[in-house]
C-alpha positions in Angstrom: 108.3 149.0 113.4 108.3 145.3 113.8 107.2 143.9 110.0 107.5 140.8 108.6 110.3 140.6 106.0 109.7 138.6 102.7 112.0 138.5 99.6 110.7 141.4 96.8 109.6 138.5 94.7 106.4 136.5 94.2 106.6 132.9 94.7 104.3 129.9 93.9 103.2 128.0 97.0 104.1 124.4 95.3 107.7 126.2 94.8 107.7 127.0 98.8 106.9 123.5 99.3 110.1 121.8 97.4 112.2 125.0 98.9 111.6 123.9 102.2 113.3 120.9 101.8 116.2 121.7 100.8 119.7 120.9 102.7 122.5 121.6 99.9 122.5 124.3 97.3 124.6 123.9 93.7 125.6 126.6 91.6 127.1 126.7 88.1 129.4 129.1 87.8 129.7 130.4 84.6 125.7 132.7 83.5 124.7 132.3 87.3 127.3 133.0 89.9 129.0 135.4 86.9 127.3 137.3 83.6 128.6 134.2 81.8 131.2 136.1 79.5 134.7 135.0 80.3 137.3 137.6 79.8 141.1 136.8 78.8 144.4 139.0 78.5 146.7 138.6 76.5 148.8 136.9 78.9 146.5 134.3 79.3 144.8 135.4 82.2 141.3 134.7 83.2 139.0 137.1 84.7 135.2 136.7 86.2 133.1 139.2 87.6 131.4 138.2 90.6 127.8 140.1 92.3 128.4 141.0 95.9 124.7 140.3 96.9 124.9 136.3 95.6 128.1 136.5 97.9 126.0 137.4 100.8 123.0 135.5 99.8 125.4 132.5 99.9 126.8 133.3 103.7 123.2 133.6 104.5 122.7 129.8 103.5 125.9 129.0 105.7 124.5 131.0 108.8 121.4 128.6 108.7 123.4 125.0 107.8 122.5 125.0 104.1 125.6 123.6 102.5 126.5 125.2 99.2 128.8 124.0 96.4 129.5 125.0 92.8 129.7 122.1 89.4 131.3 123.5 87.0 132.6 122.7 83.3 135.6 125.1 83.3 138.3 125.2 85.4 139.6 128.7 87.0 141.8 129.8 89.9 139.4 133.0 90.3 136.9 130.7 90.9 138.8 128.9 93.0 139.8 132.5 95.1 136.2 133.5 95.3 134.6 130.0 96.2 138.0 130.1 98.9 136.4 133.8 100.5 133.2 132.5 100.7 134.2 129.5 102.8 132.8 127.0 100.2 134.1 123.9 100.6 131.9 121.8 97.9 133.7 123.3 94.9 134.3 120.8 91.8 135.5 122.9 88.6 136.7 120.8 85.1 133.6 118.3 85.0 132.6 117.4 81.5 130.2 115.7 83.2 128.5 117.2 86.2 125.8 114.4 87.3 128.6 111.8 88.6 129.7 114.7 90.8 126.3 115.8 91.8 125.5 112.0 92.6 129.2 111.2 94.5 128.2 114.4 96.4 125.0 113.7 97.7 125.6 110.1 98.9 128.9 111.3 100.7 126.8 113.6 102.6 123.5 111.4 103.2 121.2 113.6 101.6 118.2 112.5 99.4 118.0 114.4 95.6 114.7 116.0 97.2 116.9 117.8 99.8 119.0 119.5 97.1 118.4 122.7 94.4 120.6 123.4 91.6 121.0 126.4 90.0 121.4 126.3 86.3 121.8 128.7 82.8 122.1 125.9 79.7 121.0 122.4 78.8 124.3 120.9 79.9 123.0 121.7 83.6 120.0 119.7 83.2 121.2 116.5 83.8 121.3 117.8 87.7 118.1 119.7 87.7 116.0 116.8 86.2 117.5 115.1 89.4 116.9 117.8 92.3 114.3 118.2 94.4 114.6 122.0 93.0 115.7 122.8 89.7 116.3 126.8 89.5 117.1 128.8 86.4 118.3 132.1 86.0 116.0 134.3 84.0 118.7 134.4 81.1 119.0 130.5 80.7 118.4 128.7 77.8 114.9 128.0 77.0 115.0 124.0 77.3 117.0 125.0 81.1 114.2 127.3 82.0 111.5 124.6 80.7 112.6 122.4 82.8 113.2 124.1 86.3 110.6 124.8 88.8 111.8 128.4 89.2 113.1 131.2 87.4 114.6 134.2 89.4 113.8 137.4 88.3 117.2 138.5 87.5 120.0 137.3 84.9 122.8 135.4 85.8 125.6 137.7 87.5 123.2 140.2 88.9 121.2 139.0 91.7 119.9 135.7 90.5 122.0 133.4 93.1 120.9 135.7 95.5 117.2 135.1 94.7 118.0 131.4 94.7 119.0 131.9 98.1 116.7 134.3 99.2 113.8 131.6 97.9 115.2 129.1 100.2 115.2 130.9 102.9 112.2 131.9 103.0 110.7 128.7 102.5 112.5 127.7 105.3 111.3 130.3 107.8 114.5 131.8 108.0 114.8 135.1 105.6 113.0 137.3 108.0 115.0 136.3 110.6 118.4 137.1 108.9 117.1 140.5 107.8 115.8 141.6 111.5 118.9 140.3 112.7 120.9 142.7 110.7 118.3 145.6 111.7 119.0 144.8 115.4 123.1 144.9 114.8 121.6 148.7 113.1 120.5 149.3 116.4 116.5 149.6 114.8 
């Protein structure tokens, strides 16, 4: 019972080509890594909801040295906790502008725009994905956003969209099958 493992998605081969490339993955936070609604108590406090699977999907970059990092306009301590439990060390929350950031980024670690995707939900993330080597968009985005990236996952922001982001990458990269069979093998399969 040996069978190659592919993500449940179709994929254009000119996609595969600029996912195969890539060395750092960037997530907005706010209608990708989250539904994009922000709750608030009375009290003041913020909270996010956060998919599991786009959790995993993110460690599964990490296993295979794809950096990851979040840009994000707001500024939250949840998103500060979860980026903290996914060991993500590129986090910058608060930017009013996120291209200085993405720019400042890539030069400190060497990389080339062509070796980095972005993940995006509204026009104010296209500065970055005019600039990566992939622009993604989560099937939700705004329609300018979704004109403008090579990709659009299958799901909405929130619910598995990260996760196809990642799962994309992967793949391109020869290493999705690999992760799966290794978790069949811990199964004992």
């Amino acid at each position: 019972m040996n069978q190659i493992h592919a993500p449940a998605f179709e994929v254009n081969p000119e996609v595969l080509v600029l996912a195969a490339k890539i060395k750092l993955v960037l997530f907005d936070v706010d209608g990708v890594l989250t539904d994009g609604r922000i709750v608030i108590s009375d009290d003041g406090q913020e909270y996010k909801a956060f998919n599991s699977r786009d959790g995993h999907g993110i460690k599964m970059l990490q296993n295979n040295n794809i950096a990851v990092g979040v840009i994000t306009g707001r500024t939250s301590e949840v998103v500060k906790h979860r980026m903290q439990e996914l060991d993500i060390k590129h986090v910058y929350q608060g930017c009013d502008e996120k291209l200085p950031v993405y720019r400042r980024l890539i030069a400190e670690l060497g990389l080339a725009p062509e070796q980095t995707a972005y993940v995006g939900d509204d026009v104010v993330d296209l500065p970055i994905m005019l600039q990566t080597g992939l622009a993604i968009a989560v099937l939700n985005a705004h329609p300018i956003a979704k004109k403008y990236a090579h990709w659009i996952t299958p799901s909405i922001g929130g619910y598995g969209a990260a996760r196809e982001a990642c799962e994309l990458i992967l793949y391109a990269q020869g290493a999705f099958h690999a992760e799966i069979q290794k978790l069949i093998s811990d199964a004992g399969h």
